[in-house]
C-alpha positions as CSV (number, residue, x, y, z in Angstrom):
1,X,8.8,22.3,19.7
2,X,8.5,19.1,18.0
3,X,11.4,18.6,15.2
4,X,8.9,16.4,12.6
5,X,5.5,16.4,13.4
6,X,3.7,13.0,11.2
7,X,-0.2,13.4,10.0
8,X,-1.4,9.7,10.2
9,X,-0.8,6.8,12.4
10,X,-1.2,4.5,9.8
11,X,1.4,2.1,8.8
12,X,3.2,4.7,6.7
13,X,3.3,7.4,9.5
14,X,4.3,4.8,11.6
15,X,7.1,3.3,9.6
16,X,8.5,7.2,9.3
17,X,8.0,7.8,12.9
18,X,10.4,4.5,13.8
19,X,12.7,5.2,11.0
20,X,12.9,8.5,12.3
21,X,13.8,7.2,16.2
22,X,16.2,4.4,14.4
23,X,18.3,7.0,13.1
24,X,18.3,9.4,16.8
25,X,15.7,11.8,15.4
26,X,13.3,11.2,18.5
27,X,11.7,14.7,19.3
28,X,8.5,13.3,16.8
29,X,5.1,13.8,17.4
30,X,2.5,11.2,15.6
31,X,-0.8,12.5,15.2
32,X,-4.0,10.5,14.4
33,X,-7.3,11.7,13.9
34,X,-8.8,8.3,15.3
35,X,-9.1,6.7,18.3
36,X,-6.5,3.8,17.8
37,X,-3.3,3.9,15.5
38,X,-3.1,1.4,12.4
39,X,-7.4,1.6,12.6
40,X,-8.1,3.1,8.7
41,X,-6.8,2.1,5.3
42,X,-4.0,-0.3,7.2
43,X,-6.3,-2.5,9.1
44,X,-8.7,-2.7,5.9
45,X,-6.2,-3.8,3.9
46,X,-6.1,-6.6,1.7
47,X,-2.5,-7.1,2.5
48,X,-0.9,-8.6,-0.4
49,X,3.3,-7.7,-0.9
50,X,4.8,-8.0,-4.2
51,X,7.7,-7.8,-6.6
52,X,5.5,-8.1,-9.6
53,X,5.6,-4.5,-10.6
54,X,6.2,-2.7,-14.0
55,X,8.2,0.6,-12.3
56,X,11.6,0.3,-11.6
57,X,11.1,2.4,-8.5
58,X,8.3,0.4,-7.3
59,X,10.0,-2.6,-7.9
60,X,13.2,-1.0,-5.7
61,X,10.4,-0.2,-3.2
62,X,9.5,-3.6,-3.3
63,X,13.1,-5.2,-3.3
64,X,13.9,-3.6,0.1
65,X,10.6,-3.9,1.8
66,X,9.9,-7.0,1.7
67,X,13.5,-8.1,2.7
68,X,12.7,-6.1,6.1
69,X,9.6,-8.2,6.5
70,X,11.3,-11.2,6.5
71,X,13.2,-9.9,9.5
72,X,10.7,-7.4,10.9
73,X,10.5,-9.4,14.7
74,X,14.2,-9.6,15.0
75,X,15.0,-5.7,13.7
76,X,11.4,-4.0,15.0
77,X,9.7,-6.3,17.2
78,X,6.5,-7.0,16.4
79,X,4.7,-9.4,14.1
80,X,4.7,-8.6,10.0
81,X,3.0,-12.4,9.8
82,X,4.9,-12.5,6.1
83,X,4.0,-15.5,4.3
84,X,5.5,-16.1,1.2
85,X,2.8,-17.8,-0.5
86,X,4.0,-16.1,-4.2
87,X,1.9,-14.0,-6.9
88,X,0.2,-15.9,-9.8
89,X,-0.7,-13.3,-12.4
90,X,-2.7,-15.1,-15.0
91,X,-2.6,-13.4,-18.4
92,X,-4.8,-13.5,-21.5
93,X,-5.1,-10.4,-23.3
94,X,-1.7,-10.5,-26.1
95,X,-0.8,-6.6,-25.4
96,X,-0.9,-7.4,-21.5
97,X,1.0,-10.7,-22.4
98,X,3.7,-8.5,-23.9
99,X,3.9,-6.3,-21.3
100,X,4.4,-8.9,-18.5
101,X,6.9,-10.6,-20.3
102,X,8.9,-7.1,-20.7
103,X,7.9,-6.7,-17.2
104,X,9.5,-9.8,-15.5
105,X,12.8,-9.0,-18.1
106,X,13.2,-5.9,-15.5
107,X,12.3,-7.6,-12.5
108,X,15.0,-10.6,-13.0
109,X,17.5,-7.7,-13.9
110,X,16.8,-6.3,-10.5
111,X,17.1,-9.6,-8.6
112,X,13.6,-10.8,-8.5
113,X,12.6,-14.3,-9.2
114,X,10.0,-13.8,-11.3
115,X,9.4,-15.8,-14.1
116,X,6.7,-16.8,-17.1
117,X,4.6,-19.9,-16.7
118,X,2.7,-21.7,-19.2
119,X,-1.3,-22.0,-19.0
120,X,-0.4,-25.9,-18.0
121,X,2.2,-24.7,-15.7
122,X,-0.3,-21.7,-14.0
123,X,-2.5,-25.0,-14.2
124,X,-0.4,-26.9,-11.7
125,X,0.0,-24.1,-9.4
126,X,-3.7,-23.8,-9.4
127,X,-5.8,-27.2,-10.6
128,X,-8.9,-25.5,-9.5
129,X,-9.3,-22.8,-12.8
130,X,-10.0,-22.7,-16.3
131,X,-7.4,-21.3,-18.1
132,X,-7.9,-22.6,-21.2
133,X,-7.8,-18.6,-22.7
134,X,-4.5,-17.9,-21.0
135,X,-1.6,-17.0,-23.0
136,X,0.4,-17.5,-19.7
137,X,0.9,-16.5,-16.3
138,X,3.9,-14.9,-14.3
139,X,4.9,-16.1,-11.1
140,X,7.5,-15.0,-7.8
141,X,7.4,-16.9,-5.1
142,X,8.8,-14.6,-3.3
143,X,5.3,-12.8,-2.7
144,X,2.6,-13.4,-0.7
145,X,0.6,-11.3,2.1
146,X,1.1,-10.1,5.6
147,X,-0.4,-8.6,9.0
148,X,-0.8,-4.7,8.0
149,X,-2.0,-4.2,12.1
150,X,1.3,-6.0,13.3
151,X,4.0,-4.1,11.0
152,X,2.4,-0.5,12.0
153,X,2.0,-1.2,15.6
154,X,5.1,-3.3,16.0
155,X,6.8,0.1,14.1
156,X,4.4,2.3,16.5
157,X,5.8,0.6,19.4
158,X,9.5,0.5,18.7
159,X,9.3,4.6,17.9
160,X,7.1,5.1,21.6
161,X,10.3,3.4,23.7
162,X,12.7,5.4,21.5
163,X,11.0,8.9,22.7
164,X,8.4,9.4,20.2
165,X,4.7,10.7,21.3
166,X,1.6,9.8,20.0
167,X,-1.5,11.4,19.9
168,X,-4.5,10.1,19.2
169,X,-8.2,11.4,18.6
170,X,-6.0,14.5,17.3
171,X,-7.4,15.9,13.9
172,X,-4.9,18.2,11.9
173,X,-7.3,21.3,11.6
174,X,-4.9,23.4,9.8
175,X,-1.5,25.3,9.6
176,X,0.7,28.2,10.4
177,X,2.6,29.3,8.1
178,X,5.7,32.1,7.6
179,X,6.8,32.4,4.5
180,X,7.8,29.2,2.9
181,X,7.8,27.8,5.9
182,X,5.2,26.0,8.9
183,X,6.1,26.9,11.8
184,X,3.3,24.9,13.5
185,X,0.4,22.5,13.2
186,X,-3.1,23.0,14.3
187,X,-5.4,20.0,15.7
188,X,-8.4,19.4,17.7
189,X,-6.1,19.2,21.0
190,X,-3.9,22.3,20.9
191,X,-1.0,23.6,18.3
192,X,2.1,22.1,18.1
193,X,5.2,23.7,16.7
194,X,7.6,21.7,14.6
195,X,10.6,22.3,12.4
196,X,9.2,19.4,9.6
197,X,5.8,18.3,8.5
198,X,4.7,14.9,7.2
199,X,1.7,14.3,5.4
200,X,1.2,10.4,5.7
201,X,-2.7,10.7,5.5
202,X,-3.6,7.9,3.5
203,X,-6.6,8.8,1.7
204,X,-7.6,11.8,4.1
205,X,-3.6,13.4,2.4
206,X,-5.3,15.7,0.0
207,X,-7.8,17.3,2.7
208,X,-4.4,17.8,5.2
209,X,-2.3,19.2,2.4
210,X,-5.1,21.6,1.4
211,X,-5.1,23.3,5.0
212,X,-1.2,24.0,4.1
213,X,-2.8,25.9,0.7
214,X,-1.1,23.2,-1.1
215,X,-3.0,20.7,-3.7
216,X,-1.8,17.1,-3.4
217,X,-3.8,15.0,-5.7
218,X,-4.8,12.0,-3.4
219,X,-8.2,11.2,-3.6
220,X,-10.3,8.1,-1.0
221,X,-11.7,4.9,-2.9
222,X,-13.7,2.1,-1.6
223,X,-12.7,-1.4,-2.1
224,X,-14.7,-4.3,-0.9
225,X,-13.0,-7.2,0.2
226,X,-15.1,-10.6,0.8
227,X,-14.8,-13.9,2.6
228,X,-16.3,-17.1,1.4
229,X,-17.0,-20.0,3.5
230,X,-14.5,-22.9,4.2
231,X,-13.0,-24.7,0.8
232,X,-10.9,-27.5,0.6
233,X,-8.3,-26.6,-1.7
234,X,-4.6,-27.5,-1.4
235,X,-2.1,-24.7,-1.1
236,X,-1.9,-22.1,-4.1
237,X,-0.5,-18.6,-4.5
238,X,-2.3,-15.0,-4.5
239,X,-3.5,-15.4,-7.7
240,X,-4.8,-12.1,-10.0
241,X,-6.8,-12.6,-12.9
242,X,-5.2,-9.6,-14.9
243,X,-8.4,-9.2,-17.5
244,X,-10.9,-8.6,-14.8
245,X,-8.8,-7.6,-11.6
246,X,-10.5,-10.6,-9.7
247,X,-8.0,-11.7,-7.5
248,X,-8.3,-14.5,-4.6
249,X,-6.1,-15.9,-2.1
250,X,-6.5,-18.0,0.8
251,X,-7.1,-17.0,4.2
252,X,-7.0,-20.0,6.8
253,X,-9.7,-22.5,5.5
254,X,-11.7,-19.5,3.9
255,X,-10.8,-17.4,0.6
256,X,-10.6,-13.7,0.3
257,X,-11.6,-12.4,-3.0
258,X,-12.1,-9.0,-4.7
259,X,-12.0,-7.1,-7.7
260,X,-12.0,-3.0,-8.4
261,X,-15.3,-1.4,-9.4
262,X,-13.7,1.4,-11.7
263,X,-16.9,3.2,-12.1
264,X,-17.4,3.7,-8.1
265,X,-16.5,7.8,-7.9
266,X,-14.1,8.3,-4.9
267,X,-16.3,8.8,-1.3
268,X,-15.9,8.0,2.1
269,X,-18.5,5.2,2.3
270,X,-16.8,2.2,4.1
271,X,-20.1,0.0,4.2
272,X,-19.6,-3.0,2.0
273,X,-20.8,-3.0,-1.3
274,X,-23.5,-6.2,-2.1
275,X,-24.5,-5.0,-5.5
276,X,-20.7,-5.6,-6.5
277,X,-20.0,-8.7,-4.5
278,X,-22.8,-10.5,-7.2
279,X,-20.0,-9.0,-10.0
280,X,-17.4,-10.2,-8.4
281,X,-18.5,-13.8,-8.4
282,X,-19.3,-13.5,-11.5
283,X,-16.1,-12.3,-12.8
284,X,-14.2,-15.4,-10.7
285,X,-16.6,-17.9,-11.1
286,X,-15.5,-17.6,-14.8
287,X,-12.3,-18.1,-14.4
288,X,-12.7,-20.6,-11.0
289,X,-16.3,-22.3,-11.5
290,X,-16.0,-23.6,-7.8
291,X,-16.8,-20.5,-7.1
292,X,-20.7,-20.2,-8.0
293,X,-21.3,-23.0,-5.4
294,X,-18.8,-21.4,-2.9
295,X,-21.0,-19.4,-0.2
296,X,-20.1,-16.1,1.5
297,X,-19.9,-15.2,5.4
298,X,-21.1,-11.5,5.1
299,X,-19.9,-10.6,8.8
300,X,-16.6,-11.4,7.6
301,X,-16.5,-8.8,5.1
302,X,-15.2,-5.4,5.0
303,X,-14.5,-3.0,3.2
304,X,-11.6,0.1,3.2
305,X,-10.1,2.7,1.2
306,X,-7.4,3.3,-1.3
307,X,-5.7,5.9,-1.2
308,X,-5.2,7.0,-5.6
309,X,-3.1,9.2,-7.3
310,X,-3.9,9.7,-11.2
311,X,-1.0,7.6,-12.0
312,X,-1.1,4.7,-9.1
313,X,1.9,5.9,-7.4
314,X,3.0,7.9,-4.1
315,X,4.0,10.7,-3.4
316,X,6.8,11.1,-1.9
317,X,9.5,14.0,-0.9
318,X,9.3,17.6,-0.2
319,X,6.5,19.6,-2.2
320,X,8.3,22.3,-4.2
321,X,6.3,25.3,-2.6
322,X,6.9,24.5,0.9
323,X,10.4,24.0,2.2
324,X,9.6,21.6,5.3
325,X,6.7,19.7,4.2
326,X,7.4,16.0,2.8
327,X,4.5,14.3,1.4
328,X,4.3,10.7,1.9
329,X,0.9,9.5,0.8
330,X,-1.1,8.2,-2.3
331,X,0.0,4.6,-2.3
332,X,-2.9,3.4,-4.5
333,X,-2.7,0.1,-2.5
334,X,0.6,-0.3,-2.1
335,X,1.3,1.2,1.0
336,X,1.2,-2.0,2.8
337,X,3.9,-3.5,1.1
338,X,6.3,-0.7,0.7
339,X,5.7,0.9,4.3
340,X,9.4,-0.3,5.0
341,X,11.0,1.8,2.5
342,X,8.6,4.7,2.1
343,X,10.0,5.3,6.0
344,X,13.4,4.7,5.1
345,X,13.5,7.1,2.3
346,X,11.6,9.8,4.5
347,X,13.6,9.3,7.4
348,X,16.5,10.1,5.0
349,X,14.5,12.7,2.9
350,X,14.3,14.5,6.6
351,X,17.9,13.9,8.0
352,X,20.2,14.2,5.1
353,X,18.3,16.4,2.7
354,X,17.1,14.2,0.1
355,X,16.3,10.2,0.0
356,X,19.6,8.5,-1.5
357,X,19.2,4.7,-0.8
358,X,16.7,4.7,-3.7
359,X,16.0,7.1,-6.2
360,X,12.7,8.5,-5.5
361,X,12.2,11.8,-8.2
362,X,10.3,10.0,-10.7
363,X,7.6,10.1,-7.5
364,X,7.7,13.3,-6.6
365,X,4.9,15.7,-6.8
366,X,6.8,17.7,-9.2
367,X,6.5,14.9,-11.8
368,X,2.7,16.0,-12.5
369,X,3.9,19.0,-13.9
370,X,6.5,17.0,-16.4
371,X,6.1,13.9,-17.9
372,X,5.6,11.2,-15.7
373,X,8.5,8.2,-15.8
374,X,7.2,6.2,-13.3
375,X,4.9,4.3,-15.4
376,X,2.5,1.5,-13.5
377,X,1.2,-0.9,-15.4
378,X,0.5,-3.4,-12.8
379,X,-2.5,-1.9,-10.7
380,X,-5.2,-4.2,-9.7
């Protein structure tokens, strides 16, 4: 018998699964429906890690995440490939404009060194725009991107020498269940009895949570990421356009840009999306005019899914109906950049009853039942 068996070797499940080994908890059983670990939403991701939030509690999340990144070789092992590049979010809209500025007010109470930039300023950061429009920007330089594949396999790694299995090509197919309890999982390579159950997912969370009878409102979304050819352009910050989406940072001598396409319906489809690469040039050639001459290097796209909640945010903790299943899935994006905590919290969420080091009930699945405090403004 397995004491915590973890649905998804992704770099969620794997942060749990080391967090879990970290703290002696080493009977653990990863399984992954695909043939690699860290192969879905992690190694599609866009990889961006911020402070720049609107929550408190993703804010926290943020806090303590990307403070383990900054030491991820010396404590894990592994590579997290942090680069600290900061966030430029450039604003133009007055309502947004008020809500940033309330926004960094709470992030520099919780520590972050976030702070309001001018349009000249945003300029300076950026001579390459057009920000004429802009009623101003916010800035921490703390933020920047990362290497999703390093940070779950580095984590993947550390948890394998502490004692914990992994199995791949190993599909949940469903569960057994007594009474408020499952007493065991069901895959494509045998049944495996456990004490605790972790939904980590990603995007595939709702279809696990419904074999349990249990409806966990994470639904799959594509989003296309594109590469343009080499630009010479000095150094400059991941930088969001906040009235389109369109967001762009650099990526060696190349650029990798994006934006959402809200009216895509969630699906499976991972083939890149051409129709909406034309809109997204559009939408940052407006705002960066280089960008109509820039070319694109189609093999070097890709595209992945999000994993969405209806309010942008996890969910996290033991689901109310079942008294050893812990959901920890729905990220809307942000799983990437607060893997570190969501598998600290679990880890405690498993060993000591509840998740103390920060306060996770405003994310709890319970919270679609009440009103909602965990209001996310910042969602691009």
């Amino acid at each position: 018998m397995a004491s915590v068996v973890i649905a998804g070797a992704g770099i969620i499940g794997s942060s749990i699964a080391y967090h879990l080994s970290a703290r002696g908890c080493r009977d653990v059983v990863v399984v992954e429906k695909n043939g690699a670990e860290a192969s879905g939403s992690t190694a599609r991701s866009a990889a961006g890690v911020r402070h720049q939030f609107a929550a408190e509690v993703n804010i926290r999340l943020s806090i303590y995440s990307i403070e383990r990144l900054k030491h991820f070789e010396e404590e894990v092992g592994g590579f997290s490939g942090l680069k600290q590049i900061g966030y430029l979010l450039l604003v133009s809209g007055p309502e947004t404009w008020s809500q940033y500025r309330r926004n960094v007010a709470l992030q520099r109470s919780l520590g972050v060194r976030s702070r309001l930039l001018t349009p000249a300023e945003a300029a300076d950061l950026l001579p390459a725009g057009r920000f004429e429009d802009l009623l101003g920007a916010t800035f921490c330089p703390d933020d920047g991107h990362c290497d999703p594949h390093g940070i779950a396999t580095g984590y993947l790694n550390a948890a394998r020498r502490a004692g914990v299995e992994v199995r791949r090509s190993t599909r949940v197919t469903g569960f057994q269940r007594s009474g408020r309890r499952l007493t065991a999982v069901e895959t494509t390579n045998g049944t495996i009895a456990c004490e605790t159950v972790i939904n980590a997912a990603g995007p595939w969370a709702g279809q696990v949570a419904a074999l349990a009878g249990l409806r966990v409102p994470v639904l799959p979304y594509r989003r296309c990421v594109y590469m343009t050819e080499d630009v010479r352009l000095p150094p400059f910050p991941f930088v969001i356009d906040t009235a389109t989406g369109f967001y762009m940072r650099p990526e060696g001598g190349k650029l990798l840009i994006g934006a959402t396409n809200e009216a895509e319906p969630p699906g499976e489809n991972l083939a890149v999306d051409w129709e909406w690469l034309e809109r997204v040039l559009e939408m940052g050639a407006r705002r960066f005019p280089f960008l109509a001459r820039t070319g694109i290097v189609r093999r070097n796209c890709w595209a992945g899914l999000y994993e969405v909640t209806p309010d942008d945010c996890p969910i996290l903790g033991r689901h109310p109906e079942l008294d050893n299943y812990i959901d920890a899935s729905g990220f809307s994006g942000h799983g990437v950049m607060h893997a570190p905590a969501a598998g600290m919290l679990m880890a405690e969420e498993v060993l000591d009853g509840r998740a103390r080091t920060i306060n996770i009930d405003d994310l709890r699945i319970t919270r679609f039942a009440e009103a909602c405090q965990a209001v996310e403004t910042n969602v691009y």
